[in-house]
C-alpha positions as CSV (number, residue, x, y, z in Angstrom):
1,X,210.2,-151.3,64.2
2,X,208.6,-151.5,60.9
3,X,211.1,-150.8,57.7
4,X,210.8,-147.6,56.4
5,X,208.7,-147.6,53.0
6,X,211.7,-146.4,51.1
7,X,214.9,-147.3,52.7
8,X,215.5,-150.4,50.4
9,X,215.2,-147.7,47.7
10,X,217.4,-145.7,49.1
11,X,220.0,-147.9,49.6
12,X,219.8,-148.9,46.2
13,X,220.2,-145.0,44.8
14,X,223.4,-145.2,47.1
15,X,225.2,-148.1,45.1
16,X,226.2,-146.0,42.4
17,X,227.2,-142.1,41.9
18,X,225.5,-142.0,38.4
19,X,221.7,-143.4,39.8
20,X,218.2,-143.8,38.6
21,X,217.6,-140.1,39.6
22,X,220.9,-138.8,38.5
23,X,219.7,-140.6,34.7
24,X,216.7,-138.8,34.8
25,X,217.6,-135.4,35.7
26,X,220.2,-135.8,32.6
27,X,217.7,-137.0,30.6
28,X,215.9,-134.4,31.5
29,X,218.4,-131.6,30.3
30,X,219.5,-130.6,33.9
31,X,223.5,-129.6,34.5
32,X,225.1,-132.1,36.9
33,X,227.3,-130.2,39.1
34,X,229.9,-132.5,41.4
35,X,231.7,-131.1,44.5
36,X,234.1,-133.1,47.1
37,X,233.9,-130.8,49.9
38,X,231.4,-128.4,51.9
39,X,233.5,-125.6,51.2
40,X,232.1,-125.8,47.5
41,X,228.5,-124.6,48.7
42,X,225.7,-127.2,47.5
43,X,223.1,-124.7,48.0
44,X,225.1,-122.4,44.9
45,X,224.9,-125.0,42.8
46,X,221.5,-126.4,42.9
47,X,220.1,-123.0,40.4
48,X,217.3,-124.3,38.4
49,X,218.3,-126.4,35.6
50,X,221.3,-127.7,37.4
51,X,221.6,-130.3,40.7
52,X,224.5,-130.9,42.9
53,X,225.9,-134.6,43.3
54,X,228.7,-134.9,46.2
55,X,230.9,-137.3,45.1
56,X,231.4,-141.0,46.4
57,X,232.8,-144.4,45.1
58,X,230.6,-146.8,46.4
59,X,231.9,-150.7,46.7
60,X,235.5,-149.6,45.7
61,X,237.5,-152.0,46.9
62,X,240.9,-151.4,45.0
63,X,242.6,-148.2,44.0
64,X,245.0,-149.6,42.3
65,X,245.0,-147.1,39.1
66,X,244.5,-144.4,41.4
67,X,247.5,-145.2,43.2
68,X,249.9,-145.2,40.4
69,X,248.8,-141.2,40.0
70,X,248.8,-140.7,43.6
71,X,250.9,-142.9,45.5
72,X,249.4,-145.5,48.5
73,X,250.7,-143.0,51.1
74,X,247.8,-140.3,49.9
75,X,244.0,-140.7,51.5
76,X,241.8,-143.3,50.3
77,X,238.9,-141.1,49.6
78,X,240.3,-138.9,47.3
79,X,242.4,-141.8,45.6
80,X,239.0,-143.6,45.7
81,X,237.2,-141.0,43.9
82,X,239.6,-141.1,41.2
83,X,239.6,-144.8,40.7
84,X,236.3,-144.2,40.2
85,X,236.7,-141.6,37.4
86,X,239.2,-143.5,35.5
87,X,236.4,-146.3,35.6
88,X,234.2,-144.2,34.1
89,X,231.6,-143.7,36.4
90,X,231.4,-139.9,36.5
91,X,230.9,-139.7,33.1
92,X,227.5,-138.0,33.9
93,X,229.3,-134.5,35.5
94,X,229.0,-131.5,33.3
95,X,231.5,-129.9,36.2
96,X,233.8,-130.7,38.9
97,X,234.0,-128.1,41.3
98,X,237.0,-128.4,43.4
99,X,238.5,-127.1,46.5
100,X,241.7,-127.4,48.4
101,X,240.8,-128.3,51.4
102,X,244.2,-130.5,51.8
103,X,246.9,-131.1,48.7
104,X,245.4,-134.7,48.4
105,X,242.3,-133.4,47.4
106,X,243.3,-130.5,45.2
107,X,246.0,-133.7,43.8
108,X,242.9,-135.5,43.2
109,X,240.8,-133.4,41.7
110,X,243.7,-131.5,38.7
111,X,244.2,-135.4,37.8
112,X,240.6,-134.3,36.8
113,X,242.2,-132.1,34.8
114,X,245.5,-133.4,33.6
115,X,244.5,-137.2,32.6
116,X,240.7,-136.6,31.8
117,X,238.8,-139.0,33.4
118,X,235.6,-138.1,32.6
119,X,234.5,-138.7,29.3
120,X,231.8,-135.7,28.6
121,X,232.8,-133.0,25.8
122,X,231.1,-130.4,28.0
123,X,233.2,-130.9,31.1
124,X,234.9,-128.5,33.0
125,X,236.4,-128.5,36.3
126,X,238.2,-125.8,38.5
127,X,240.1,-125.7,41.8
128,X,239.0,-122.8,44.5
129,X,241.5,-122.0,47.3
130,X,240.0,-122.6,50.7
131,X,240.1,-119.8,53.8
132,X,241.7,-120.9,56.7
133,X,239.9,-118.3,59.0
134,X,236.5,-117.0,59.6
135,X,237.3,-113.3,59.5
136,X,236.0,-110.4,56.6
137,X,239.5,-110.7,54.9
138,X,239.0,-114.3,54.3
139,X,235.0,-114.4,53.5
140,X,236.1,-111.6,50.7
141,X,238.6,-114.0,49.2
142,X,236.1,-116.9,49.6
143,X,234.2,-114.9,47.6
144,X,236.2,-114.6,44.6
145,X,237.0,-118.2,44.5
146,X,233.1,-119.2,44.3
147,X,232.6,-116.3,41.7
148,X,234.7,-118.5,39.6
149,X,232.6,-121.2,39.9
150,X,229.4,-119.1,39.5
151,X,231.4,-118.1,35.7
152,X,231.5,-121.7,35.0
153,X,228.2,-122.4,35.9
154,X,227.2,-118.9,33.4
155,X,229.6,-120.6,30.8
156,X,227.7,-124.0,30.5
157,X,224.2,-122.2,30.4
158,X,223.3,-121.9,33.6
159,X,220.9,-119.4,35.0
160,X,223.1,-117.8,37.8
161,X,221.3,-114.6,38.8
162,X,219.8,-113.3,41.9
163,X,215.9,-114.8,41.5
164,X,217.8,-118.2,40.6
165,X,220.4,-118.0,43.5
166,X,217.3,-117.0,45.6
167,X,215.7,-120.6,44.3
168,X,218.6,-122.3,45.1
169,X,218.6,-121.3,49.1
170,X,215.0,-122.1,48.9
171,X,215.1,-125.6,47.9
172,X,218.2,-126.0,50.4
173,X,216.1,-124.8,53.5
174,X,213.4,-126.6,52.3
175,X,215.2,-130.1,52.0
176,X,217.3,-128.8,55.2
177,X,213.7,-128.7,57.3
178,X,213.0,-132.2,56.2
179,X,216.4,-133.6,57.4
180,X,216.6,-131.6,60.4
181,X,213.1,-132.4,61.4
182,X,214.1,-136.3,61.1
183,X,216.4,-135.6,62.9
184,X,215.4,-134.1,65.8
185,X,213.6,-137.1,66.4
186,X,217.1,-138.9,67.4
187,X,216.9,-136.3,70.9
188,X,214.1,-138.6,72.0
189,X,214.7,-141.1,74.8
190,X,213.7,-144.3,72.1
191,X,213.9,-142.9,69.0
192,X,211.4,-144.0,65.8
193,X,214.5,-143.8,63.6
194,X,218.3,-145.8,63.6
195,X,221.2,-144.1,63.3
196,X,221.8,-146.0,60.0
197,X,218.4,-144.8,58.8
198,X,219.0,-141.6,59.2
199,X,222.5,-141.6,57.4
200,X,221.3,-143.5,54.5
201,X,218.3,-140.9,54.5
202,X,221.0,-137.8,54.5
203,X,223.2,-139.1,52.0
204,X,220.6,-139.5,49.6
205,X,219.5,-136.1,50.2
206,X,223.4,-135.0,49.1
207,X,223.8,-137.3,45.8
208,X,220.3,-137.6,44.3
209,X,218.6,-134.2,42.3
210,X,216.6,-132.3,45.3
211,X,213.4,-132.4,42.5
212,X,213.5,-136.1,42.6
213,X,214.1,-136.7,45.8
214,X,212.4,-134.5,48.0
215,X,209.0,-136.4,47.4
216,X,210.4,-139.3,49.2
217,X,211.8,-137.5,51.8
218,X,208.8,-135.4,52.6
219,X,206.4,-139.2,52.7
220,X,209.5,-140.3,54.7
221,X,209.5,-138.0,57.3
222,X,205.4,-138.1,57.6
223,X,206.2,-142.3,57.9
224,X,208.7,-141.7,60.9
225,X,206.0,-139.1,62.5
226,X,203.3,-142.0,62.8
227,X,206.5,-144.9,63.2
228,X,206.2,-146.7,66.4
229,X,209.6,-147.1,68.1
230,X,210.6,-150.7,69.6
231,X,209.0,-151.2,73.9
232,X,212.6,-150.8,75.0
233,X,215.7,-148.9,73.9
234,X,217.4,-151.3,71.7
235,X,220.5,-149.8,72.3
236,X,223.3,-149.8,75.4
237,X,224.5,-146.4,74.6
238,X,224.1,-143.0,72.6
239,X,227.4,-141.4,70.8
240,X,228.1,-139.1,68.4
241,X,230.2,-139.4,65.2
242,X,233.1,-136.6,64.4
243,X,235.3,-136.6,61.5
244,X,236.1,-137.0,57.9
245,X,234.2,-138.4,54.9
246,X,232.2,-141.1,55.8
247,X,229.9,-141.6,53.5
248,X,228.9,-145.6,53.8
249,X,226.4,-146.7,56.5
250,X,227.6,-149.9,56.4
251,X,230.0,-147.4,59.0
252,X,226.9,-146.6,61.1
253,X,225.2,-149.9,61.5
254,X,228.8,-151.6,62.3
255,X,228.5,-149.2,65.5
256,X,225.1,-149.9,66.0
257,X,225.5,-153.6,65.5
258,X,228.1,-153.2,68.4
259,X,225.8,-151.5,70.8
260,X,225.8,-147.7,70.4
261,X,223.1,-145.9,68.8
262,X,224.4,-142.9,66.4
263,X,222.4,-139.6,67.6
264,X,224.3,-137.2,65.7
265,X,226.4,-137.0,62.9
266,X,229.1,-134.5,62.5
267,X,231.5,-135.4,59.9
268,X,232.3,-134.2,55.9
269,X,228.6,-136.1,54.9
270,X,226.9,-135.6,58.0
271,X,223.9,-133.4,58.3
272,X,225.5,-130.9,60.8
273,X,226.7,-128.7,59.4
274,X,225.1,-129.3,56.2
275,X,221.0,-129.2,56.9
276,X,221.0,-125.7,58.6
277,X,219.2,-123.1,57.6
278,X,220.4,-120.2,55.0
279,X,219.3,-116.8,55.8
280,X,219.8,-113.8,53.4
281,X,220.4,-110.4,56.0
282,X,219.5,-106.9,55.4
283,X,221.9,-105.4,52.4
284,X,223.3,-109.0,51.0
285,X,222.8,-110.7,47.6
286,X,222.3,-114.5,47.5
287,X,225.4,-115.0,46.6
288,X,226.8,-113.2,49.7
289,X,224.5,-114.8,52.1
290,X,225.5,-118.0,50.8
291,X,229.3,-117.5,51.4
292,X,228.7,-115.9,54.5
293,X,226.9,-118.8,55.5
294,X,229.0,-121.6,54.3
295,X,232.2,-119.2,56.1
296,X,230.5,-118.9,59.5
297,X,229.2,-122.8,59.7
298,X,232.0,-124.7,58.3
299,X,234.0,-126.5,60.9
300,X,236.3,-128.3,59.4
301,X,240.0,-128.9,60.7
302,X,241.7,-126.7,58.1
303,X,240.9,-123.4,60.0
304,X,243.7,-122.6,62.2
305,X,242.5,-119.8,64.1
306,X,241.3,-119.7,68.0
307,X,238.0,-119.0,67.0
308,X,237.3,-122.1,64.9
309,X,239.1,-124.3,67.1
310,X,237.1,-123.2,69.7
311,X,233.7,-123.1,67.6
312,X,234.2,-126.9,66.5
313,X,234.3,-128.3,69.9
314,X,231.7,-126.0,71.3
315,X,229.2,-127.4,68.7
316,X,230.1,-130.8,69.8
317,X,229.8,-130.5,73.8
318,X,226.7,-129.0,72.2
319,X,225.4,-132.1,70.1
320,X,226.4,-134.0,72.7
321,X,224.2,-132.4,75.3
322,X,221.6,-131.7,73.2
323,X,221.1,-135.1,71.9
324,X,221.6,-137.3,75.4
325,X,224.8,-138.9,73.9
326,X,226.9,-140.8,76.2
327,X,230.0,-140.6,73.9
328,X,231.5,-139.5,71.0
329,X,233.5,-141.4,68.5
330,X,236.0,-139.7,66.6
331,X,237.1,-140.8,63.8
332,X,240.2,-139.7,60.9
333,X,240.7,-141.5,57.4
334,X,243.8,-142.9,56.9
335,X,246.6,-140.6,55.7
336,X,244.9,-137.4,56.4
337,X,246.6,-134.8,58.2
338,X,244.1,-132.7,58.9
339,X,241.7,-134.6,60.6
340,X,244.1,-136.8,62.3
341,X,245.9,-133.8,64.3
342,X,242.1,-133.1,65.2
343,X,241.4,-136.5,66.2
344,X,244.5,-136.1,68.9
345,X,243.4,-132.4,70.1
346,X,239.6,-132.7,69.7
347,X,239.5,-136.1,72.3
348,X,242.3,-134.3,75.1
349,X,240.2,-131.2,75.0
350,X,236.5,-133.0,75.2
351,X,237.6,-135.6,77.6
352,X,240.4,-133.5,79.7
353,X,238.3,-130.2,79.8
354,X,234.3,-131.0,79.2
355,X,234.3,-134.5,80.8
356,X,233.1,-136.3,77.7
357,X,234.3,-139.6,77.0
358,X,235.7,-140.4,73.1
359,X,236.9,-142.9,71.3
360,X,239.3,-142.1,68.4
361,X,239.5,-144.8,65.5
362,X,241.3,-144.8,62.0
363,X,239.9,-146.2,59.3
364,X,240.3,-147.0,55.4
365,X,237.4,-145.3,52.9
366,X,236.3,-148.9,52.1
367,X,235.1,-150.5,55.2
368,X,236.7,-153.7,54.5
369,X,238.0,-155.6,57.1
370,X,236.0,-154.6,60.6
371,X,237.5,-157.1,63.1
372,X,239.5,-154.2,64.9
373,X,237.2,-152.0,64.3
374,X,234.4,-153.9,66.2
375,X,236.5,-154.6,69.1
376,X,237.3,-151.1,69.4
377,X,233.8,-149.9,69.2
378,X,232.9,-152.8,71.7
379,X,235.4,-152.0,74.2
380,X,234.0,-148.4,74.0
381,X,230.3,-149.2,75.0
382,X,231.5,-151.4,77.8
383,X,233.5,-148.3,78.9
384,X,230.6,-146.7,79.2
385,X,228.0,-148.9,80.4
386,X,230.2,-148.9,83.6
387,X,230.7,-145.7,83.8
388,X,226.7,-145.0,83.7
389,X,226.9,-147.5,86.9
390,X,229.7,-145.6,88.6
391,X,227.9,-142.5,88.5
């Protein structure tokens, strides 16, 4: 296929947190507002005069700083992201919204707090407790956590009332359409998008001010409309990604270099949950549409109830239906809990009980090494291009 118009620049926006369109929405007086986890809504904090940035490290290769705060036995993401602090490179936030999602992170992100990393007068940074079910009890005491952040928002002049929260889920559906419609276009039998496209084009859409880069994205997505696709399906197989933070696509094209095409991506920076649609019911605020929202659609492992069990492998039988996939790789980070008792119960249940085949990797936040990781992914596509014969 021919390359995307953008996706050179895109990759480029992706080699560092504190990018070209980062710089100019500084410049241009906005509040940069950083979050590690969906639990901290994006759509709350993308008010007017403010933009959201999700956190990454990109090319860290040592955490060696970090480690001495945290110890080597703690997740590489979160130790990553505070390597890159001490480096200076999120010198840029005005906030650091935090959540705790697992002790590492909430570890992470009070070093925030205790050692000062970021070197920005007009910083602040606050931890919000996370629900751990999807009942009224816990969307009430959701709620009180992000009013704090709304207060700190208020504090450092932002405008944080109903007509600006309103703006805020405006621009996220409207950025969610774009993503979603791109895609949709991954259901199709030979796709005019990669896998790796479409997770460079989603990550993008998470780190970079919505203002900036929604112009892209929209001549994107009218590009990939007119793209024609290769004669044949490059590919020998379909899967879908579940799991924790991945946030490189060097991740995604190592799979596709091995065979399988990505169709859907359902991990912490993956567009599912992330690019649905936020609607405001009869009788609720903004504010309370937006919790609601973020409550009912999160899925991560930290929810110990029936009901979100349930709901997280529901929605992926469902991806993997919906979008033709042959497979599903699931994948932990090293050293977290959460995700790895997931990893164990989410591959018995969809293989045992649905009939869908997985693969379950581990894997460092720097992709490093990828000799085991290729074989793995390898011996996984051959799995399943003899299955397809068996059938």
């Amino acid at each position: 296929m021919k390359d995307l118009k953008h996706l050179i620049y895109f990759e480029n926006l992706l080699q560092d947190a504190n990018n070209e369109l980062v710089q100019k929405a500084i410049k241009d007086g906005d509040l940069a507002l950083g979050y590690n986890c969906y639990y901290i809504p994006e759509a709350l904090l993308n008010v007017p005069g403010c933009f959201s940035t999700r956190l990454r490290a990109p090319n860290c290769v040592t955490t060696d700083v970090a480690t001495y705060y945290m110890t080597n036995r703690n997740c590489p993401y979160v130790r990553s992201i505070l390597e890159r602090a001490i480096e200076g490179g999120y010198n840029y936030l005005n906030a650091l919204f935090g959540i705790e999602a697992c002790s590492t992170m909430e570890r992470m992100e009070e070093h925030f707090d205790l050692i000062k990393p970021v070197k920005n007068d007009k910083f602040v940074t606050t931890i919000v407790d996370a629900p751990i079910k999807g009942d009224e009890n816990n969307l009430e005491y959701y709620k009180k956590g992000l009013a704090r952040v709304l207060a700190l928002m208020k504090e450092l002049g932002a405008d944080t009332s109903e007509e600006a929260l309103k703006a805020a889920i405006e621009d996220h559906n409207k950025i969610s359409k774009i993503i979603t419609e791109i895609g949709e276009f991954r259901k199709l039998p030979n796709p005019p998008v990669t896998g790796y496209e479409f997770h460079v084009i989603q990550l993008v859409s998470e780190v970079c001010p919505h203002k900036y880069i929604l112009p892209y994205l929209e001549e994107t997505l009218e590009e990939i409309k007119k793209r024609k696709p290769e004669k044949e399906f490059p590919f020998r197989c379909r899967v879908v990604v579940y799991g924790s933070e991945i946030d490189d696509p060097e991740f995604t094209k190592l799979i596709e270099s091995c065979g399988a095409m990505v169709v859907a991506d359902r991990y912490c920076f993956g567009s599912f949950p992330s690019r649905e649609q936020i609607e405001i019911k009869d009788g609720e605020t903004a504010f309370e549409a937006i919790c609601r929202h973020y409550l009912d659609s999160s899925l991560c492992p930290r929810f110990m109830d029936g009901k979100k069990i349930n709901q997280r492998h529901e929605v992926m039988e469902q991806l993997y239906h919906e979008f033709n996939a042959d497979g599903i790789i699931i994948e932990n980070m090293k050293f977290c809990e959460f995700w790895s008792y997931e990893k164990v119960l989410a591959s018995n249940i969809l293989l045992t009980e649905k009939d869908i085949p997985c693969c379950t990797i581990e894997k460092e936040y720097a992709i490093g090494s990828v000799g085991q990781l290729r074989t793995r992914f390898q011996a996984f596509v051959e799995s399943l291009e003899i299955k397809k014969i068996n059938a």
